[in-house]
C-alpha positions in Angstrom: 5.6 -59.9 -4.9 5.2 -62.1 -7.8 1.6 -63.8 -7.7 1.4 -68.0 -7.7 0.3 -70.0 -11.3 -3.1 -70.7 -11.2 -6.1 -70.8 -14.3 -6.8 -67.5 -12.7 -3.3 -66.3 -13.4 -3.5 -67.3 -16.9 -6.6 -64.5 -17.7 -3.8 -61.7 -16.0 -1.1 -63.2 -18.4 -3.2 -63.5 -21.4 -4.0 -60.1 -20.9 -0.5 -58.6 -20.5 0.4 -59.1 -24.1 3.8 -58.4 -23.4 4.2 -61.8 -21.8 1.6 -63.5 -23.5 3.4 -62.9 -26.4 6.1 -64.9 -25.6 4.3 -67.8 -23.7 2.2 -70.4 -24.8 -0.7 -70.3 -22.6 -3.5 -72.7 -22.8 -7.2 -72.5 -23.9 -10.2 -72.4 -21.5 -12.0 -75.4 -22.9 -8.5 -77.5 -22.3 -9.7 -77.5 -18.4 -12.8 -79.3 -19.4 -11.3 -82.0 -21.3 -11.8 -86.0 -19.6 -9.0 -87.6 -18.0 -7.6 -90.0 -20.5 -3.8 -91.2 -19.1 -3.0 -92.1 -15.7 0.4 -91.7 -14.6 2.5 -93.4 -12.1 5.4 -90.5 -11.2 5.3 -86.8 -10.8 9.0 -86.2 -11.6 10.6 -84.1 -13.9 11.2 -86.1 -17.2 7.5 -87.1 -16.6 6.4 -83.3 -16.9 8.8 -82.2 -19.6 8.3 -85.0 -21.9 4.9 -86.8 -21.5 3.1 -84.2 -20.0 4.3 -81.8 -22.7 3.6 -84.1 -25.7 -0.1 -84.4 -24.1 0.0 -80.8 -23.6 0.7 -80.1 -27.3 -1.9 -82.6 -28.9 -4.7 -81.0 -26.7 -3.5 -77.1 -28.5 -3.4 -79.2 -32.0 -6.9 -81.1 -31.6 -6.0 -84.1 -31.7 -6.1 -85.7 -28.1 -8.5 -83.6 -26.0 -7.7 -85.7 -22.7 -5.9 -84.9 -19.9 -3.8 -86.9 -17.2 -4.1 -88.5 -13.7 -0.9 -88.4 -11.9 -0.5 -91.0 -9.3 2.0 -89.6 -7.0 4.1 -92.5 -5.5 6.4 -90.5 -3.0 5.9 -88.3 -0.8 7.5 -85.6 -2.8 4.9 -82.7 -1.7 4.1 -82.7 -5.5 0.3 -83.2 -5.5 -0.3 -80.4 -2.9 2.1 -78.1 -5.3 -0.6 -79.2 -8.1 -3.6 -78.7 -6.5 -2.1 -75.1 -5.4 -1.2 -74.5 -9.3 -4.8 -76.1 -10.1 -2.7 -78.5 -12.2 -0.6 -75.9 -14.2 3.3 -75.9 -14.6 5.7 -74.0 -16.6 8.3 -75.8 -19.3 11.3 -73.8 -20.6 12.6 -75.3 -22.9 16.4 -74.3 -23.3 19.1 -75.3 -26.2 21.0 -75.0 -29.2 19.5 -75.7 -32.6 20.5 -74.9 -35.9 23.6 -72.5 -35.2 21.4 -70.3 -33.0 20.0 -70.3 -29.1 16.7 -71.3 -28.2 14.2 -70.5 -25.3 10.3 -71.1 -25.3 8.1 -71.1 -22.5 4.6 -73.0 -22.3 2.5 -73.0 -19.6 0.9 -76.7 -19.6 -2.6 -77.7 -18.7 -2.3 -81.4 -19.6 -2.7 -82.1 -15.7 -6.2 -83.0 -14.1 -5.1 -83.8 -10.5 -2.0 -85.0 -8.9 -3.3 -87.5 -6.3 -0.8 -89.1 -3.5 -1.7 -93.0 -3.4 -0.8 -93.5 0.1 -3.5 -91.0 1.3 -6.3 -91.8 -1.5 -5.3 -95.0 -2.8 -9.5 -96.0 -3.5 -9.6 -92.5 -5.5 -7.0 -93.7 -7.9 -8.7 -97.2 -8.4 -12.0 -95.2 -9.2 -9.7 -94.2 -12.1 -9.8 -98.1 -13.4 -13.5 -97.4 -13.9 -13.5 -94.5 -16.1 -13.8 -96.3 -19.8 -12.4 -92.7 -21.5 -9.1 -93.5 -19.3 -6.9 -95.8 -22.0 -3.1 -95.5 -21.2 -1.1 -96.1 -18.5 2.6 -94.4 -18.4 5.1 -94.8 -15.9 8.4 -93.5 -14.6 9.4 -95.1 -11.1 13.4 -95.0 -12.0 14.9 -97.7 -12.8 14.3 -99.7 -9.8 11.1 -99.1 -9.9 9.9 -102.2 -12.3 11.4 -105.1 -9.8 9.2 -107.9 -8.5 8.4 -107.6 -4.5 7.2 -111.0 -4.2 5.8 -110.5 -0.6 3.8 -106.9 -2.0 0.2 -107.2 -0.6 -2.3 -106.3 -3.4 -5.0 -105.3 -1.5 -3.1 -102.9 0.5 -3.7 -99.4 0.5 -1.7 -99.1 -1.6 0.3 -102.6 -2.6 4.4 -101.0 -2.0 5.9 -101.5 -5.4 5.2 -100.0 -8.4 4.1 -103.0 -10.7 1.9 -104.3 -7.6 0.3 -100.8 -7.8 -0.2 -101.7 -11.5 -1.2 -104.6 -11.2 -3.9 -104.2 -8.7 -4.9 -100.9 -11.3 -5.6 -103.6 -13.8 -7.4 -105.9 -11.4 -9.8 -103.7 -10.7 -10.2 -102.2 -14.6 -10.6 -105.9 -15.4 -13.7 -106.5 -12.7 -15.0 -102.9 -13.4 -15.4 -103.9 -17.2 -16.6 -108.0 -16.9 -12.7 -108.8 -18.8 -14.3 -106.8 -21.6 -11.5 -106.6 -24.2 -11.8 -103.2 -25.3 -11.0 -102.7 -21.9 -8.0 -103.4 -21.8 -4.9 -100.5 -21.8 -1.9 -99.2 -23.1 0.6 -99.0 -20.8 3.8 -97.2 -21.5 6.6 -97.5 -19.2 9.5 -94.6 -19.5 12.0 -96.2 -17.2 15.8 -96.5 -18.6 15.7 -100.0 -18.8 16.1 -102.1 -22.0 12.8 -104.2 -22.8 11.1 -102.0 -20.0 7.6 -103.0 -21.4 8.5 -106.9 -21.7 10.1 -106.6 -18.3 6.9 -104.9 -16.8 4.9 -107.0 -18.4 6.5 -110.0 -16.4 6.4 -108.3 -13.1 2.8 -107.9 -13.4 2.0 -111.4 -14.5 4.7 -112.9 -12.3 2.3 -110.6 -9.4 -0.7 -112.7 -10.6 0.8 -115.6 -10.1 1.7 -115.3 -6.4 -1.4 -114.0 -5.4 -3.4 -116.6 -7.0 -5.7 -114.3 -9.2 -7.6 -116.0 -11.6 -6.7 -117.5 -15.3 -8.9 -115.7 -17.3 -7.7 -112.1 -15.4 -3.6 -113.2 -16.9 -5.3 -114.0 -20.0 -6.7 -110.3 -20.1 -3.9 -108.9 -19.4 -2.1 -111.0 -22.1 -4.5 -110.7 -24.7 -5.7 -107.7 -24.5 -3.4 -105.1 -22.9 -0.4 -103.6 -24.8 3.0 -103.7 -22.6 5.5 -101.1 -25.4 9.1 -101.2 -24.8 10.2 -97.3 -25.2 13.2 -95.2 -25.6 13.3 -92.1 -24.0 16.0 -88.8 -24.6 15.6 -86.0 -23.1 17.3 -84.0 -21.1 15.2 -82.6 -17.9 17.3 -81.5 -14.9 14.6 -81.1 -12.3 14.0 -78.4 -10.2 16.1 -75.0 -11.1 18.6 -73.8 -9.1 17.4 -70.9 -6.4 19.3 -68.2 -8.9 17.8 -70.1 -12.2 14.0 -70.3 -10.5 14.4 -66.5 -9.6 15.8 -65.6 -13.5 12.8 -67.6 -14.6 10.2 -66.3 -12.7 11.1 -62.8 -13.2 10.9 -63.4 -16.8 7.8 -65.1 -16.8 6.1 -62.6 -14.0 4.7 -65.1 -11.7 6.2 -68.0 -9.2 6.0 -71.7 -10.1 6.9 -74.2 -7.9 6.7 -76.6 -10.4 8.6 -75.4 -12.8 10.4 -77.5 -15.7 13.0 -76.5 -17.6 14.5 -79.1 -20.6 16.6 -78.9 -23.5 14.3 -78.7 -26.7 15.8 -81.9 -28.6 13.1 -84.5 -27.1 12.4 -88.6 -28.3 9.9 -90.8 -27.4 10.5 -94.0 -29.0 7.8 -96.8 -28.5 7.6 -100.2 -30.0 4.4 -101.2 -31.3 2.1 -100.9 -34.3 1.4 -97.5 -35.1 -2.1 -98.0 -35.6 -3.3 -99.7 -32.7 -1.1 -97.5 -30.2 -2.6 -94.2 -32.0 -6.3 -95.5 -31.6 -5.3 -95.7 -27.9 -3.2 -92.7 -27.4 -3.9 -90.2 -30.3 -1.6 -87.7 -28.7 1.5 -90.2 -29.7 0.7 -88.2 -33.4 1.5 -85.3 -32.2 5.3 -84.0 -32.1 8.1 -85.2 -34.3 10.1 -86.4 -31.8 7.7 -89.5 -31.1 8.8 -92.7 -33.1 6.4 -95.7 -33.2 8.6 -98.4 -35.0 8.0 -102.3 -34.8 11.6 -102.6 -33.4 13.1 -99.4 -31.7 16.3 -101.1 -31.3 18.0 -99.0 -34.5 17.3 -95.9 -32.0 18.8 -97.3 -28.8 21.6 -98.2 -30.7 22.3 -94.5 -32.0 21.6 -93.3 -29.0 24.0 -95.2 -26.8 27.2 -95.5 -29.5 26.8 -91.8 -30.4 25.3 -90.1 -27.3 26.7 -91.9 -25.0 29.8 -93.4 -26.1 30.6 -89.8 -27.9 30.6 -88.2 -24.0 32.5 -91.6 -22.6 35.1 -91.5 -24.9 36.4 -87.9 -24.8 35.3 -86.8 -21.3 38.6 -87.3 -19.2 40.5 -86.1 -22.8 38.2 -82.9 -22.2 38.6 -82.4 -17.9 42.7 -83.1 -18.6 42.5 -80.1 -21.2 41.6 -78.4 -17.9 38.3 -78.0 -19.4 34.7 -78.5 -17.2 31.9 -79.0 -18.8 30.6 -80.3 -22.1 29.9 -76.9 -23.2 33.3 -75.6 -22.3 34.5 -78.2 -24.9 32.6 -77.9 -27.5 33.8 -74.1 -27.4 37.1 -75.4 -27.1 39.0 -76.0 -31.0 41.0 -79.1 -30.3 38.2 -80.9 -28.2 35.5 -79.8 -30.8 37.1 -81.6 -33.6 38.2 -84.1 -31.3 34.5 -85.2 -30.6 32.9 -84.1 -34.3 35.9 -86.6 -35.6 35.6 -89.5 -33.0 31.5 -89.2 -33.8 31.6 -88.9 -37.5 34.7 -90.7 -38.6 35.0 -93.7 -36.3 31.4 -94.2 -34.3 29.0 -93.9 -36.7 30.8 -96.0 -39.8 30.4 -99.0 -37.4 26.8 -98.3 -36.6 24.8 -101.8 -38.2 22.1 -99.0 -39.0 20.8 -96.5 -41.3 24.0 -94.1 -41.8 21.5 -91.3 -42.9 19.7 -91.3 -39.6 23.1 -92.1 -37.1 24.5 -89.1 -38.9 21.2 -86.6 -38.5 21.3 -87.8 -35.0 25.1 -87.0 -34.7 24.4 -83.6 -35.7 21.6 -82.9 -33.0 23.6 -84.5 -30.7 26.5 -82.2 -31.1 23.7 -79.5 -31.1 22.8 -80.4 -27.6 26.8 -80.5 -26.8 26.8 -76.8 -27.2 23.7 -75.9 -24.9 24.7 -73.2 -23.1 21.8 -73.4 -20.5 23.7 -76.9 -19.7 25.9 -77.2 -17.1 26.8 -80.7 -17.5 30.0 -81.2 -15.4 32.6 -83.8 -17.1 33.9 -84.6 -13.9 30.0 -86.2 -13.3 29.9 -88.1 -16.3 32.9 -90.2 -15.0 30.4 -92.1 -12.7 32.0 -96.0 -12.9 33.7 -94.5 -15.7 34.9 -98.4 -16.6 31.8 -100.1 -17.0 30.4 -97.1 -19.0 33.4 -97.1 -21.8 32.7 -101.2 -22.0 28.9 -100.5 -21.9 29.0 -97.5 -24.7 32.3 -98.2 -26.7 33.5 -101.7 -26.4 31.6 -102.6 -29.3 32.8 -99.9 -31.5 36.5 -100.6 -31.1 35.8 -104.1 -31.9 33.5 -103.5 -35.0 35.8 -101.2 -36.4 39.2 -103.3 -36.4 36.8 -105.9 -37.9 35.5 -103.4 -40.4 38.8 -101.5 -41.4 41.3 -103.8 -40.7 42.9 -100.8 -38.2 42.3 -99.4 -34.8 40.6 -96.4 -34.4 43.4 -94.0 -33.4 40.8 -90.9 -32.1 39.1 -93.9 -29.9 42.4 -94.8 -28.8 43.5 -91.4 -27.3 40.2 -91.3 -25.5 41.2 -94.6 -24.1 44.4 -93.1 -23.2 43.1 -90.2 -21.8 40.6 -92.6 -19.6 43.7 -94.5 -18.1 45.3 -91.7 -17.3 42.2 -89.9 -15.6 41.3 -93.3 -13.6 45.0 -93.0 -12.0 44.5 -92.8 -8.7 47.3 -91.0 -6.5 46.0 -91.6 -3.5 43.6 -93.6 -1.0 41.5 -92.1 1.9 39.4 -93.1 3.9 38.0 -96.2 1.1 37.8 -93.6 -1.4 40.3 -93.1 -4.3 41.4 -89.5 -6.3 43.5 -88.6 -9.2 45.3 -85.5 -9.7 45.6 -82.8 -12.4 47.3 -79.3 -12.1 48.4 -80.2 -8.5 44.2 -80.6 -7.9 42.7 -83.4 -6.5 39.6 -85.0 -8.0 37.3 -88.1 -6.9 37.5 -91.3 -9.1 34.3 -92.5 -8.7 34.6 -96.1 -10.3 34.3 -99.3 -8.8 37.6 -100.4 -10.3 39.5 -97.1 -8.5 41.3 -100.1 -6.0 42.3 -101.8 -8.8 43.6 -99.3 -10.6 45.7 -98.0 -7.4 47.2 -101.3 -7.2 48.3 -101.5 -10.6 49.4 -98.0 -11.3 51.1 -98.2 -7.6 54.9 -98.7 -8.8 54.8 -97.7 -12.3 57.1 -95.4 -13.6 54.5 -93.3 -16.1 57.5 -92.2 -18.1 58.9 -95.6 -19.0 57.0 -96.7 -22.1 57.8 -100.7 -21.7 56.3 -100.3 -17.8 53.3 -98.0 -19.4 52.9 -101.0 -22.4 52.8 -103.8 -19.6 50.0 -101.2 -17.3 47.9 -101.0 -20.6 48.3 -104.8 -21.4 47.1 -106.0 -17.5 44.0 -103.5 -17.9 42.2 -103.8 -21.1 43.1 -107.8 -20.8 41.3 -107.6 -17.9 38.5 -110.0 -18.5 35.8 -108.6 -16.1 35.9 -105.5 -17.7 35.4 -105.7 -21.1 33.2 -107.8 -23.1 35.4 -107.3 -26.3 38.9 -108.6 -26.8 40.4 -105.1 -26.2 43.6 -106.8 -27.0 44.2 -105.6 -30.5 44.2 -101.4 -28.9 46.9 -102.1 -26.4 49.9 -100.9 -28.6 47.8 -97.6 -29.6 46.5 -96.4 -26.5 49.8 -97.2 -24.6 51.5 -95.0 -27.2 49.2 -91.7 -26.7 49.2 -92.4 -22.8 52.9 -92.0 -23.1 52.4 -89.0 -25.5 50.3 -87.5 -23.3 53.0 -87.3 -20.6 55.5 -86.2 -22.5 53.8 -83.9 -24.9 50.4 -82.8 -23.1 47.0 -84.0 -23.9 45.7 -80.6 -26.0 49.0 -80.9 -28.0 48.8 -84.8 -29.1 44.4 -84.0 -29.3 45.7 -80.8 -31.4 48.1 -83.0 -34.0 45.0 -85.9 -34.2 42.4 -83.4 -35.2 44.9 -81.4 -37.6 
């Protein structure tokens, strides 16, 4: 029976070299290093990302701090760290450079994992402790909404920024408004402006509860709110089969363990200088970015990432293909996506081409994970708003950039009508069909689309012209003036009847 990750389980590793060998244990002394970070959220990304960047400054010298996890759900986490005497396992699993990856570390970055409905006076002990400097957060994206009615002086106050801000309230008193006092807090929440937006929460919090002037002016003056950018793919927990593969490798059981892809960003908006005084471990890995304006990397991210999934996932499923990996193995839907990415995304990116195309290429990277099971089928979630989110803008800047329509883009349009077909209605919910199987279309627009598709003869290209018209002139969809793509896309959805979708893909790509 394998024996449970503890610091006493790290002496028995250390000393079978066989393992130790390949897993990066930590150092005695880190368990003695202050708390430094507090953070609000156990979860995954959390623990492969910020936990892991802290985790690798403390083994390079330079942070020598470890962090305070405020657990704000009953997830069971904090008695899972207290069993693990803070320790958890990251695998980190990918594709890089033509070859497979997998590296184990066993991190030590955490102090304690305390639950803040049980010991909410313990955590605001933590706003006395001067060595404590950074806040970082990761509630989901709901989590940085105002509750007007939240109760500060609860045990604890409901929401997360009420948590925060009653964290700061008591920093400020602790310290007489001192301002070297005052914190950097980074939120990691996939919103845009999540520090800006936080920021207003908390002082919008001040506000109703009457706290005093020179308390907003603290946090004003002398706190740093950084708006962030964060990539990195974390599942959560394995799989029963994965968690058993892993442990067997590793030769002890982890319930906490993380497993990521190795590509990793942190992007935070700031001045470099003041946020490394704060946080020194923000020096520590190549994949944090500390720019003045981070927008450049959200930009990338969402056009190329993003929109490179959008626009060729429902070309990829109706190649009978299933995951992301499956078509990046796949020919026609390899050069399909390397073309779409390299040829039509990125020349309409209003940033540096050097970087959209180094990005392109580790994003293709993490297309061929094979550790990654990342289902098409799931990235088809409101499939509409996504291609007007992610490509919308692309179509339009390149018409207005080349004078012509970006025919690739165009069959993954095509491809996204004819996946969003609905054939039939049940019970309020809509699915399409593909080699006599049915499959969910999970899209907010699936009723629309069942009305409009309802009596049209597929084959007919003037009926098909007049279905492609009605949708992408359909104002509420798009934000672009998809107008100009109607004749294009119309002509591969009919091509992709008659012909099939890997044979027109296969004559694009050629």
């Amino acid at each position: 029976m394998l024996r449970k990750l503890n610091q006493a389980e790290i002496t028995s590793i250390a000393q079978k070299s066989d393992r130790a060998n390949n897993i990066q244990l930590p150092n005695s002394r880190f368990f003695g290093y202050p708390d430094r970070v507090i953070q609000f959220g156990s979860g995954a990304l959390l623990r492969g990302l910020i936990d892991h960047f802290v985790d690798q400054a403390n083994h390079q010298r330079i942070f020598r701090g470890r962090v305070v996890i405020v657990n704000n759900t009953r997830s069971g986490r904090s008695e899972k760290f207290a069993n693990q005497d803070g320790l958890f396992t990251i695998c980190e699993e990918g594709f890089v450079d033509g070859d497979t990856q997998r590296n184990f570390y066993v991190n030590s970055a955490v102090s304690q994992a305390i639950p803040a409905t049980e010991h909410w006076p313990k955590i605001l002990n933590c706003a006395h402790n001067e060595a404590i400097t950074t806040v970082i957060s990761n509630t989901t994206e709901i989590g940085i909404t105002l509750q007007e009615d939240d109760d500060l002086s609860a045990h604890p106050p409901q929401s997360f920024p009420g948590k925060l801000t009653a964290f700061l309230y008591e920093r400020y008193q602790a310290f007489a408004g001192l301002p070297q006092s005052g914190m950097l807090i980074i939120p990691t929440e996939l919103i845009i402006d999540n520090g800006d937006k936080l920021k207003s929460t908390v002082l919008k919090l001040i506000e109703i509860n009457e706290l005093e002037d020179e308390f907003r002016q603290w946090v004003i003056q002398h706190n740093m709110f950084c708006n962030t950018l964060v990539d990195r793919i974390v599942p959560g927990e394995p799989d029963q089969r994965k968690q058993a593969e892993l442990e067997e490798i590793l030769g002890y059981k982890d319930e906490l363990l993380t497993v990521s892809e190795v590509y990793r960003l942190l992007a935070v908006e700031g001045k470099e200088e003041r946020l490394i005084r704060k946080a020194p471990f923000l020096k520590a890995d190549p994949g944090i970015i500390i720019d003045e304006d981070i927008t450049p990397y959200r930009e990338r991210k969402l056009r190329i990432l993003n929109g490179g999934h959008t626009i060729s996932v429902a070309a990829g499923f109706l190649c009978g293909l299933n995951t992301v990996f499956d078509c990046m193995q796949d020919a026609v839907m390899e050069s399909f996506i390397s073309q779409t990415i390299y040829d039509e995304i990125i020349p309409t990116l209003e940033i540096d081409q050097t970087m959209a195309r180094e990005f392109a290429k580790d994003v293709l990277d993490r297309f061929r994970n094979p550790y990654l099971n990342h289902q098409l089928i799931s990235i088809t979630l409101q499939y509409t708003s996504k291609m007007n989110m992610r490509n919308g803008l692309t179509f339009s800047r390149y018409l207005k950039n080349t004078g012509s329509v970006p025919k690739r883009m165009c069959a993954g349009l095509a491809a996204y009508l004819l996946f969003t077909r609905p054939i039939e209605e049940k019970d309020g919910k809509y699915f399409g069909e593909f080699q006599a199987e049915r499959y969910p279309i999970n899209d907010d627009q699936a009723a629309f689309f069942y009305q409009v598709w309802s009596n049209v003869d597929a084959a007919n290209q003037e009926e098909v012209q007049k279905l492609v018209q009605q949708i992408l002139t359909h104002q509420s969809f798009w934000d672009q003036d998809m107008a100009p793509f109607i004749e294009q896309t119309a002509y591969y959805v009919i091509e992709f009847r008659r012909t099939g979708v890997r044979e027109v893909l296969s004559s694009i790509v050629s």
